[in-house]
C-alpha atoms as a printed R data frame, in Angstrom:
   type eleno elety resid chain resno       x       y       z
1  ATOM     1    CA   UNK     A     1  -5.606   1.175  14.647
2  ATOM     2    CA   UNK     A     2  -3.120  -1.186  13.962
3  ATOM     3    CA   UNK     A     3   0.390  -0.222  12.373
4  ATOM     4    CA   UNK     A     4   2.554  -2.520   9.767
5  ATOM     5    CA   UNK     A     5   6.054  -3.210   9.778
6  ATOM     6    CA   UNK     A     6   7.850  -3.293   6.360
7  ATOM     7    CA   UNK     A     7   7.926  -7.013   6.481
8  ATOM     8    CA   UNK     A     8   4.146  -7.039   7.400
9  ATOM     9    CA   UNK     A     9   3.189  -5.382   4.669
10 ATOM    10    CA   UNK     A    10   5.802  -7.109   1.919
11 ATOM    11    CA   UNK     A    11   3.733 -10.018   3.233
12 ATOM    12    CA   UNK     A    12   0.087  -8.458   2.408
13 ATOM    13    CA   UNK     A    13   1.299  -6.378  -0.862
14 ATOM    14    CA   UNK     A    14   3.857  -8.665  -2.506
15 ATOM    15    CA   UNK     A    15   5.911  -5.463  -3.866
16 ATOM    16    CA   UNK     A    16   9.326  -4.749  -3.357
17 ATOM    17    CA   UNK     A    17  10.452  -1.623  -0.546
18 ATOM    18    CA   UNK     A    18  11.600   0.329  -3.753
19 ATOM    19    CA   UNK     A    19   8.082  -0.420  -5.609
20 ATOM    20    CA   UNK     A    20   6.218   0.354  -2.644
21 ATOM    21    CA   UNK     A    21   8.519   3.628  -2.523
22 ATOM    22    CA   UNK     A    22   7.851   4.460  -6.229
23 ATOM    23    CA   UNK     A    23   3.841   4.174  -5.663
24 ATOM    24    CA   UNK     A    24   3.768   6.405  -2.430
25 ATOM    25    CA   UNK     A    25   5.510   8.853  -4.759
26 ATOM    26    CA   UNK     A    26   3.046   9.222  -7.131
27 ATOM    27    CA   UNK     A    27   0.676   9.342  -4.857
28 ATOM    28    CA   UNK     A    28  -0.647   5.543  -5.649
29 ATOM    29    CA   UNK     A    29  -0.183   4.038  -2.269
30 ATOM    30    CA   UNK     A    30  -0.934   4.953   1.705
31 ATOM    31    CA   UNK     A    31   2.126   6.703   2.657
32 ATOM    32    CA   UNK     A    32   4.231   5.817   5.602
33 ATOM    33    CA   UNK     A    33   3.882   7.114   9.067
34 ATOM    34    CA   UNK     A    34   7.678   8.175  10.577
35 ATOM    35    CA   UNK     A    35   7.733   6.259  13.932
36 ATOM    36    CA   UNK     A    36  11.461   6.805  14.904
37 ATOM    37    CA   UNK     A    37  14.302   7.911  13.522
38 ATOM    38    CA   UNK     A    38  14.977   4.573  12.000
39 ATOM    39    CA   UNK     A    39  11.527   3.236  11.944
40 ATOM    40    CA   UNK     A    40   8.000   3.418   9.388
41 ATOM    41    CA   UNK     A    41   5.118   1.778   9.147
42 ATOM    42    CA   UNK     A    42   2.009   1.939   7.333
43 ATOM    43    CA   UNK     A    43  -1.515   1.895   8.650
44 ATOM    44    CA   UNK     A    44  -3.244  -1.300   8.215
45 ATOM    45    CA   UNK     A    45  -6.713   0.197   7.264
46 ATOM    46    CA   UNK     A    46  -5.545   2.523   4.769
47 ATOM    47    CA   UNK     A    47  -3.452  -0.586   2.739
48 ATOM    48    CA   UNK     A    48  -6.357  -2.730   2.985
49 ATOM    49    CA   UNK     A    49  -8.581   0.072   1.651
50 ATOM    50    CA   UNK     A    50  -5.997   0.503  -1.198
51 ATOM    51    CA   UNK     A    51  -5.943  -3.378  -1.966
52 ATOM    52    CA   UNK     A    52  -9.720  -3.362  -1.674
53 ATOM    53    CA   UNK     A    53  -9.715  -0.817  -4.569
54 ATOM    54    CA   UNK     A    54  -7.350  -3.162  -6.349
55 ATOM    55    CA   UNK     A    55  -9.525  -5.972  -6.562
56 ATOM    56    CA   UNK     A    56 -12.546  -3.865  -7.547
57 ATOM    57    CA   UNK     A    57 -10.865  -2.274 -10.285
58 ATOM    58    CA   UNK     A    58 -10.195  -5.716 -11.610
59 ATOM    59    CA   UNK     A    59 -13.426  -7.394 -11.222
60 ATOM    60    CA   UNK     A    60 -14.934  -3.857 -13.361
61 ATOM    61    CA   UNK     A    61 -15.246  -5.000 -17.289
62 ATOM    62    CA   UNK     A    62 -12.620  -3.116 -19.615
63 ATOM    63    CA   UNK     A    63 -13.787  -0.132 -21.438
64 ATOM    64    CA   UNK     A    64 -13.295   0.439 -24.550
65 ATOM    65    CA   UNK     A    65 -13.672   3.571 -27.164
């Protein structure tokens, strides 16, 4: 299991902290994992899960009533 840094993951996500922030509490992203006191990460396998879902959505055609 691998863990990301903030920067590691602004590099596979492309969101802002405070967007990243705003999806974990809605419950729309992997949440962070507390490492220290001043430290989080997120795990590597659960954001490339969420991104995986991502593109699927996308590729689905758009329903309409």
């Amino acid at each position: 299991m691998r863990i990301l840094s903030k920067r590691q993951l602004k590099e596979l996500v492309l969101y802002s902290p405070q967007h990243v922030a705003r999806l974990e509490k809605a419950g729309q992203f992997p949440r962070r994992v507390q490492l220290g006191p001043n430290r989080v990460g997120w795990v590597e396998d659960e954001v490339l899960d969420w991104l995986k879902k991502r593109l699927e959505c996308r590729e689905e055609p758009e329903r309409r009533s």
